[in-house]
C-alpha positions as CSV (number, residue, x, y, z in Angstrom):
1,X,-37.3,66.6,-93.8
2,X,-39.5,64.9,-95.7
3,X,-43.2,65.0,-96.6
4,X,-46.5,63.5,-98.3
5,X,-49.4,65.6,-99.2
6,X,-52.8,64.2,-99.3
7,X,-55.7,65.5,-101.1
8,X,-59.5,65.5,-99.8
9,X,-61.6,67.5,-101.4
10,X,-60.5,71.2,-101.1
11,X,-58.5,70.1,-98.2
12,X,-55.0,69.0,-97.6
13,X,-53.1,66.8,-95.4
14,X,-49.1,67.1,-95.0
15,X,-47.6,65.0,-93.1
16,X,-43.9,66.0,-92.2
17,X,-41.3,63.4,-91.3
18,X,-38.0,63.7,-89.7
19,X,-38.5,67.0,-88.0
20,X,-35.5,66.4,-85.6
21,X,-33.7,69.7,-84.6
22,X,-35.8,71.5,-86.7
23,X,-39.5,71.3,-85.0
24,X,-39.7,75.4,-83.8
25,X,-38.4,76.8,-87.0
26,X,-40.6,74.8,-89.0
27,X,-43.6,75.6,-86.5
28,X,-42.6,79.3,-87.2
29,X,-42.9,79.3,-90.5
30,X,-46.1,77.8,-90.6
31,X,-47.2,80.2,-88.3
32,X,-46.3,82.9,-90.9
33,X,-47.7,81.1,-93.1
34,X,-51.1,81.2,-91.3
35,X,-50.9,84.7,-91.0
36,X,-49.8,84.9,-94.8
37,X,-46.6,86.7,-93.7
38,X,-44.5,84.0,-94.8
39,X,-41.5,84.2,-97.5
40,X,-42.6,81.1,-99.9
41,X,-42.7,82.0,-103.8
42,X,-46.4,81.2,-104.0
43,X,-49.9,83.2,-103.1
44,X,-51.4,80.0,-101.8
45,X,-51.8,81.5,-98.3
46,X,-54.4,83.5,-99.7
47,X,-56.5,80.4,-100.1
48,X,-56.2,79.3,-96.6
49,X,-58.9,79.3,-94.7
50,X,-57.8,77.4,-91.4
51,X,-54.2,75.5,-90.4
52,X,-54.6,72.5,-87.8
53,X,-51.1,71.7,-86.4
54,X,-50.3,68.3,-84.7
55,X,-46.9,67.6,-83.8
56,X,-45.3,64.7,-82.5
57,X,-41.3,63.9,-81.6
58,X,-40.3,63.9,-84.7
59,X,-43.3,64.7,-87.1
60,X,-45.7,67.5,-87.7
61,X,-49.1,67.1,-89.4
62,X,-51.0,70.1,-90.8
63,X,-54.2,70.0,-92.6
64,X,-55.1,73.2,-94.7
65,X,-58.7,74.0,-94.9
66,X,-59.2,76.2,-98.7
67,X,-62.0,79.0,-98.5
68,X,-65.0,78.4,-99.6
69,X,-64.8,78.3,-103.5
70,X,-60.9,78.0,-103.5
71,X,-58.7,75.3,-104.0
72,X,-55.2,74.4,-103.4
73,X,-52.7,73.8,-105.8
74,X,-50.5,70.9,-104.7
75,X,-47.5,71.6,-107.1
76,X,-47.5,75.0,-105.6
77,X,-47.8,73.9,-101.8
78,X,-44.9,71.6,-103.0
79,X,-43.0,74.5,-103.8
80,X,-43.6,76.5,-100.6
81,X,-42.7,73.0,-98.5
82,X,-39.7,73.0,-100.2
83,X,-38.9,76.7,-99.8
84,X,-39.3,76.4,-96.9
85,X,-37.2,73.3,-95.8
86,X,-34.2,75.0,-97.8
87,X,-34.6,78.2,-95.8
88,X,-34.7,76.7,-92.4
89,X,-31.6,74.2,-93.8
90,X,-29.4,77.5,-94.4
91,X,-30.4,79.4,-90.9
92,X,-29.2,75.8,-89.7
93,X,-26.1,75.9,-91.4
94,X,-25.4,79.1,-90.4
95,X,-26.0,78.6,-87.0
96,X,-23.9,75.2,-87.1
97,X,-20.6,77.4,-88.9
98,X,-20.3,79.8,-85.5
């Protein structure tokens, strides 16, 4: 998987490349995400005001709306895109083993 994040404003624009096998898990998490039940090692969720999901065949494209008077840290929403590419990269390996 891999990604670019674009700044606008208070707004951000990922666009997520190479999505192949792993479209629904990665839909999941942003899900959670949305609902700020996910695992990532950052509070950013709690700036989110709204998540626009567009996916593709093998891309996904999300912009995050901040609250008013918030902003996102992009090193941080680096760290949760990561986080969670390595999570749903283990659950695939561990699914692939059996």
């Amino acid at each position: 998987m891999k990604y670019d994040i674009e700044e606008n404003g208070k707004d951000l624009y990922i666009n997520i490349n190479g999505v192949s096998g792993k479209k629904e898990k990665l839909l999941d998490a942003f899900q959670q995400c949305q609902e700020g039940t996910c695992s990532c090692p950052t509070d950013e969720y709690k700036n989110l005001e709204s998540l626009e999901v567009e996916e593709n065949d093998n891309s996904i494209k999300l912009h995050l709306k901040s609250k008013n008077g918030e902003k996102f840290n992009k090193e941080e929403i680096n760290r949760c895109l990561d986080h969670t590419s390595k999570s749903i990269e283990e659950t695939q390996d561990l699914f692939d083993i059996q």
